[in-house]
C-alpha positions as CSV (number, residue, x, y, z in Angstrom):
1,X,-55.5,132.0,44.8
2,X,-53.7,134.6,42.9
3,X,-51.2,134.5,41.0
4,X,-48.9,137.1,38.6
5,X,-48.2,135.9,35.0
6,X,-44.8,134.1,34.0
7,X,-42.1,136.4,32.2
8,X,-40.9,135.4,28.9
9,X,-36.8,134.7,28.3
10,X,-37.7,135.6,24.6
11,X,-38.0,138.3,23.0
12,X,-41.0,139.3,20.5
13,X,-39.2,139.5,17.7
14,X,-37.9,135.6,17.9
15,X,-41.5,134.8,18.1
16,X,-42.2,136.7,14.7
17,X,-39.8,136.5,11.7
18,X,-39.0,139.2,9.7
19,X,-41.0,140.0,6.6
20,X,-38.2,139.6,4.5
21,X,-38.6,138.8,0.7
22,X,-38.9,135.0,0.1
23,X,-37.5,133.1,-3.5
24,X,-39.8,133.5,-5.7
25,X,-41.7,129.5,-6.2
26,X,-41.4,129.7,-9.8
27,X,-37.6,130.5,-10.0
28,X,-34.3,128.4,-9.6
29,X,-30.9,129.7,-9.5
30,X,-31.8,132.6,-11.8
31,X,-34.0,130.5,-14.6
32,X,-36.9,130.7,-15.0
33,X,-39.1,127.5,-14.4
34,X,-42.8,126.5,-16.2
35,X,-45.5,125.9,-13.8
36,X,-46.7,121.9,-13.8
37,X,-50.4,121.3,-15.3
38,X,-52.3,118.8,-14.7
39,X,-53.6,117.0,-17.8
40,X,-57.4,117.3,-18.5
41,X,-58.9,113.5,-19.3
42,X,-61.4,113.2,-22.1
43,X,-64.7,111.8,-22.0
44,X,-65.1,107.8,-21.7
45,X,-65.8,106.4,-25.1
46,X,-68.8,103.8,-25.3
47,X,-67.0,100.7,-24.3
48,X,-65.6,102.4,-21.8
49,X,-68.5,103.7,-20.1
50,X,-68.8,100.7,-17.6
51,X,-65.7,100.8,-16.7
52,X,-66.0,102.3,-13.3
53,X,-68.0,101.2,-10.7
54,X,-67.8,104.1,-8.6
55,X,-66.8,107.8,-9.8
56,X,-66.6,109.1,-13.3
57,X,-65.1,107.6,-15.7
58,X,-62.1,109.8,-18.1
59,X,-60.0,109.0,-20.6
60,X,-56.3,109.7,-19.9
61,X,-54.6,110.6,-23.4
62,X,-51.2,110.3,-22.2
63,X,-51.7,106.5,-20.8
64,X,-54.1,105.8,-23.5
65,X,-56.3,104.2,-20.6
66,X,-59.2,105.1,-19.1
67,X,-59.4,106.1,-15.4
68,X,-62.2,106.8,-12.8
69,X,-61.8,109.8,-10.7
């Protein structure tokens, strides 16, 4: 059996957009925006050391809570 390939209806260059220059992330109608950062957790204090079963135990400063991770 032999057979000859199928022709394409599309061209190549619908297949591969152009390389034109995207918005930069960090921008937003002409102002420029901070990046997000994610908050570091302290150490567990001593009460708090049991207080995950599984993972690691941090404190969160901004919920005043500890958390496992």
């Amino acid at each position: 059996m032999c057979s000859t390939p199928a022709k394409s209806t599309e061209s190549t260059q619908d297949l591969f957009p152009s390389a034109e220059p995207t918005q930069d992330p960090f921008r937003s109608a002409g102002s420029v925006q901070t990046p997000r950062v994610l908050t570091l957790l302290g150490p567990c204090s001593g009460t708090d050391q049991d207080f995950c079963l599984n993972g690691q135990c941090g404190f969160n400063p901004d919920l005043k809570k500890p958390t496992c991770t």
